[in-house]
N, C-alpha and C positions, 0 to 999 in steps of 0.2 A: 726283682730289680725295680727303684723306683722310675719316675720321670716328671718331668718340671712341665705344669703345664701353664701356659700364660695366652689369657686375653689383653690384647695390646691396647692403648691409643689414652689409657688414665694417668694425667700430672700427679706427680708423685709432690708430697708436700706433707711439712712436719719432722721429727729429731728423729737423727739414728745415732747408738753408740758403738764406738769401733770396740774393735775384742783386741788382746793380746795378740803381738805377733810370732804366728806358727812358726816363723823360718827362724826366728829364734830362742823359741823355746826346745826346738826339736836339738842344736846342741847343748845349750845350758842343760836338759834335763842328760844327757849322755856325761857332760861333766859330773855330776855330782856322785860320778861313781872314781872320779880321782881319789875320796877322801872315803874313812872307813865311819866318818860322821856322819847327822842326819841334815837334810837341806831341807828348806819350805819355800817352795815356790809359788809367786802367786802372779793373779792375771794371765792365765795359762789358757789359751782357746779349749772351748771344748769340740774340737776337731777328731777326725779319723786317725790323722798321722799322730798327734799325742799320744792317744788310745793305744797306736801301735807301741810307741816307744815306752809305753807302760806296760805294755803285755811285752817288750822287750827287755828291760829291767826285772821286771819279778822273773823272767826266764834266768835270768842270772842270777839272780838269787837275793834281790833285793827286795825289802818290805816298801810297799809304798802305798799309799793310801792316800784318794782321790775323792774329793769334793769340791762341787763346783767348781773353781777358777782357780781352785788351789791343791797344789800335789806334795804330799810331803814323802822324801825318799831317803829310805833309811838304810843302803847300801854297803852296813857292816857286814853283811852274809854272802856278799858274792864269794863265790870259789871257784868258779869254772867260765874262761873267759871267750866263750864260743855262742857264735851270732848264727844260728841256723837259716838255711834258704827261706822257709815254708815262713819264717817272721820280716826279715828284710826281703824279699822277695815284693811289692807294696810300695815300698817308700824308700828311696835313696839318699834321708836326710840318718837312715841306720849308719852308712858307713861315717857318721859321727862317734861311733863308739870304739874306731879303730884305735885313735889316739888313745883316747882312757885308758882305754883296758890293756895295751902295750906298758903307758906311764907306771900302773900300777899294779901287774902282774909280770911284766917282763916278756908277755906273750898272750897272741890274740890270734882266733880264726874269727871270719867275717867273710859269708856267704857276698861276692858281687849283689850291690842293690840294686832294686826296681825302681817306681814312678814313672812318672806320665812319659806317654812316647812324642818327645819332640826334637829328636835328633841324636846324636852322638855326646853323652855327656861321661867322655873317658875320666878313670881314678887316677890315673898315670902321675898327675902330679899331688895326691895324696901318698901314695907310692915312693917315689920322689924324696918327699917331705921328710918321711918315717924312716927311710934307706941313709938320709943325710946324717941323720940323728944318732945313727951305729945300728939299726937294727938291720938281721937278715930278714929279706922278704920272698915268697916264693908262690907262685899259684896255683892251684891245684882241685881239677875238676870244681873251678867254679868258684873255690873260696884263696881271701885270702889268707896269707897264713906266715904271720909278724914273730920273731923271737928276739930276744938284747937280752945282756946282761944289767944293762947299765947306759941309758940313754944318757948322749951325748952334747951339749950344745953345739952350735955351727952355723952357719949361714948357707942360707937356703932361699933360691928367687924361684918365684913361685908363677912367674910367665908363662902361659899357653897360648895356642893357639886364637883364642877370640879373648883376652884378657887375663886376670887376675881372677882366683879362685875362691870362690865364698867359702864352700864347703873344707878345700883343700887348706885354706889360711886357718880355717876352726881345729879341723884336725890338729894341724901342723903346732898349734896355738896351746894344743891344751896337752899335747903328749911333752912340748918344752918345757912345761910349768914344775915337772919335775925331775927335768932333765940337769944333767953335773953341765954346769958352766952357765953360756951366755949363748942364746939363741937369736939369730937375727931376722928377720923375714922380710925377703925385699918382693916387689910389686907385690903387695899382700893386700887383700880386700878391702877396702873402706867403706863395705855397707855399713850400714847402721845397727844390724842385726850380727855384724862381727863383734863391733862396739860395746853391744850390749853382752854379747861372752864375756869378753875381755870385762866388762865391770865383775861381773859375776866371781868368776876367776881376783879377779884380786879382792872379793869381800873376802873371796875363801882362803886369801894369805899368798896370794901368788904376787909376781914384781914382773910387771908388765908398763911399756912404756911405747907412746907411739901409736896408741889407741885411735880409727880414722883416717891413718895417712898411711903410704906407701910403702913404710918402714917400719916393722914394729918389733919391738926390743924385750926378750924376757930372760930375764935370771932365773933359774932353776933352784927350787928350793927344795928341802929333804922332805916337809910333807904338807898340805892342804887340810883345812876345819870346813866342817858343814856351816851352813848360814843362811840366811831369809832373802828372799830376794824377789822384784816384783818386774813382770817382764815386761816392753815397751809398747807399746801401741800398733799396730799392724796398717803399714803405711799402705800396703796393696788393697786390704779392704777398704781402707781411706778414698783410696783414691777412685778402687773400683763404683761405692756410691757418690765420689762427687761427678763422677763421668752418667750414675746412673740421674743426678737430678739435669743434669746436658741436656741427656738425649732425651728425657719427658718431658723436657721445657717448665721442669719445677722450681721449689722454693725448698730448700732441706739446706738443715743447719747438719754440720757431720757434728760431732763433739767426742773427746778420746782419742784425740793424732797431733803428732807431732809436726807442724808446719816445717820444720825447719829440716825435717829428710825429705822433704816433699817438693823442693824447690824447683826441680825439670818438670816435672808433671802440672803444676801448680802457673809456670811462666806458660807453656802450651796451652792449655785450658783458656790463659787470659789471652793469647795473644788470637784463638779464635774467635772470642768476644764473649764467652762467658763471666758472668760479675759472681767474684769470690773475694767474700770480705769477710775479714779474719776477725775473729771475738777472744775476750778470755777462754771461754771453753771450746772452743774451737772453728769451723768457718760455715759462712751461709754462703751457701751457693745457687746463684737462680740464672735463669737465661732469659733474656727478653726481648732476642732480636732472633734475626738469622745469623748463625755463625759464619765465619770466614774458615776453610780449608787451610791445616797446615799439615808442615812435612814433620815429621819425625823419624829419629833415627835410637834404635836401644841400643846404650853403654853402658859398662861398670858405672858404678855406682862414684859419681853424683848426676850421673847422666840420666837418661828415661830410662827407667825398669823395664825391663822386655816381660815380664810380669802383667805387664800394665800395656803388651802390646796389641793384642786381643781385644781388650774394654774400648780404647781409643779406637781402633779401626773399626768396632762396630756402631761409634759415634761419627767417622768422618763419612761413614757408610748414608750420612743423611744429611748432609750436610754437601748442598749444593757446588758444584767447583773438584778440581783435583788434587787428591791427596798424596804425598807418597811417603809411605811407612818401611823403612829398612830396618830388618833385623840384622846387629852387630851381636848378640851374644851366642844365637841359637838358628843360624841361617836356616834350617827347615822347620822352625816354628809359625807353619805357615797351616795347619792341618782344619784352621775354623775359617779356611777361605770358601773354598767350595763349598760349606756348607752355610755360607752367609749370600754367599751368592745363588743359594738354592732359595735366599727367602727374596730375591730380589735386586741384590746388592749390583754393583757394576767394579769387579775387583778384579783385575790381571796378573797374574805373577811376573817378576822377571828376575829370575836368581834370587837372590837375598832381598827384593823387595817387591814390594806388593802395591800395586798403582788403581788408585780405589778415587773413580767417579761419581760421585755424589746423585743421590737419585731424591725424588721430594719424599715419597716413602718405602716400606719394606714391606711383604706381604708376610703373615702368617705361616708356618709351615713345619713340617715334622725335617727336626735336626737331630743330629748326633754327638753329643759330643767327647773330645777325642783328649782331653788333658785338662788339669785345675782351672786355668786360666782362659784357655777357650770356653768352656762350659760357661763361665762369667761374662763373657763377651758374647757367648749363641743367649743368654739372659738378658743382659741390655737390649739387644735388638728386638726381642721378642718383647721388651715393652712398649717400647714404640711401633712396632709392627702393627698394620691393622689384620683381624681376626686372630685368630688361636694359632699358637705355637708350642710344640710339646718337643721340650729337648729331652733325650733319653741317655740311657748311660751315665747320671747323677751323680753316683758315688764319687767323681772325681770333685765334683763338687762340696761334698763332705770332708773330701782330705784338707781342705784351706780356708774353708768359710761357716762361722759358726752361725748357726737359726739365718740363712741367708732368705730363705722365703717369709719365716716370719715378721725381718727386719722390715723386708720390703711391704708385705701386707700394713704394716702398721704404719706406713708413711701413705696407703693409699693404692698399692699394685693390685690391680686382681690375678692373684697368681698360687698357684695352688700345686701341691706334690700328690703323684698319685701311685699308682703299681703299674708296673709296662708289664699287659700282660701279654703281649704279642711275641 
């Protein structure tokens, strides 16, 4: 097992380019087993979770073949439409394949997935979704286990308890695409990374409408074609380096993101006082003052990322005055508090939000980290930190972030990975 190790207190300065975004390449690539054609996808992170969903596909019986940022998947030879524990066990963006492989076998097992521990994040309304559609569903030690003759379209509101469902709306999205009728999906996701399914999905001949908004609308057609497709830019590692040239008091241009999913993240930032000015290839971000404290609250999307809730609190973590950060998606996503306030921090919990007084610096210190997004957040801080900080437990860091130490080294971090041998 690796572990991150970072000497703090070096301005970060100079270009980084963002990668594809994971949270939507992990269902695009689960689509491309709707069609018995081959798909080429490109701008693909080279992350853990892909990795998986590639050793996920060829378990099914798909050829695929993987170079650099580009995966081509050639999914004529699936025959057997069974998602074993020991593979989705990992990463919880597998229960993307429930849909597929129902649309286009008429039946699916799919072991309950894994991912990061930050709370309760039930299938109930994937469940739901697939049940609405005419399939029976049933569970059984652990797995699910989907049968239909003949998917049905229907109308289906896809409301939980803390919002709309990302993963639930993809499912729901891509088993309608060849479902008899006309499928509706109300409170359905409007990330960006639904948006970009949905393109995907109609290059491959599907009639989707509503792509963004609350509503989205698809006609069911008798069958789907393979096609090229390149995936969007990853707003979270966007955003995570422009929090990280904040909190070093750098100058770093991002370049490869799209401003215009970035719009909450992007008004916070300015309304601290960070200066971000936007370019053709993307924005220069520098800080040259002392920042001002604000509050943030994480919502579906076009709200703040909870994603993004971690990186920001270990920026107001220095930042003089009081903050208060509410999580709305994932209320116990709270597991990189204690260990930020192990390096110094002054953070209180209360329920669903986190009341973080601002101290002048953070000390160095052995952290842990406990999920993707915390681990990126015990990272910021330890740049800024003065002496050495060795966060352990990496790998979660792998699932989301491509060459994230390298990036950072080459804008100036002195930050280095090593073996935890302890």
């Amino acid at each position: 097992m690796d572990k991150i190790v970072i000497e703090g207190g070096k301005r970060l300065e100079g270009v980084v380019e963002v990668s594809g975004a994971k949270n939507a390449s992990l269902p695009i690539l689960a689509a491309t087993c709707l069609t018995k054609e081959k798909s080429v996808i490109k701008n693909v992170p080279q992350v853990a979770d892909v990795f998986t969903m590639v050793k996920i596909l060829k378990s099914l019986g798909a050829r695929v073949t993987h170079e650099g940022g580009t995966i081509s998947v050639d999914p004529s030879g699936l025959r057997n439409p069974v998602l074993a524990y020991k593979l989705v066990s990992t990463m919880r963006g597998s229960i993307c394949f429930l849909g597929p492989l129902l649309a286009r076998f008429g039946e699916a097992l799919v072991s309950f997935p894994g991912g990061c521990v930050i709370g309760p994040r039930p299938i109930d309304l994937h469940l739901k979704g697939i049940r609405a559609l005419g399939a029976e569903v049933t569970l059984d030690h652990g797995n699910v286990i989907a049968k239909v003759k003949q998917l049905k379209g229907a109308r289906i509101y896809l409301g939980g308890a803390f919002g709309s469902s990302v993963l639930g709306t993809a499912n729901i999205m891509m088993a309608a695409t060849l479902a008899k009728g006309r499928t509706v999906i109300d409170n359905a996701a409007c990330e960006p990374e639904v948006v970009d399914l949905g393109l995907f999905l109609k290059k491959m001949g599907a009639r989707i409408e509503g792509l963004g908004s609350p509503s989205i609308e698809i006609e069911g057609v008798k069958k789907l074609t393979g096609t090229t497709y390149s995936i969007i830019p990853d707003r979270i590692e966007a955003g995570t380096y422009i929090i990280a040239a904040a909190i070093t008091k750098g100058d770093l241009t991002i370049r490869n993101l799209s401003l215009s999913t970035m719009g909450a993240v992007l008004d916070k930032l300015r309304e601290a006082g960070v200066i971000i000015t936007e370019k053709k290839t993307g924005v220069r971000v520098r800080r040259e003052r002392i920042l001002k404290p604000v509050s943030v609250t994480t919502l579906p999307y076009p709200g703040f990322p909870t994603d993004l809730q971690a990186q920001m609190m270990a920026l107001m973590c220095v930042v003089p005055g009081i903050s208060v950060i509410t999580e709305k998606i994932y209320p116990e996503r709270f597991m990189h508090v204690s260990e930020l306030n192990r390096m110094g921090a002054g953070i209180m919990l209360e329920g669903n939000s986190a009341i973080v007084s601002g101290k002048k610096k953070l000390s160095g210190a052995p952290v842990m980290a406990s999920d993707l997004r915390a681990s990126a957040g015990l990272v910021l801080a330890g740049l800024v930190a003065e002496g050495v900080t060795e966060v352990s437990r990496v790998y979660h860091l792998d699932r989301g972030y491509e060459n994230l130490v390298a990036k950072l080294q080459s804008v100036g971090a002195n930050i280095r990975r090593e073996k935890d041998i302890r």
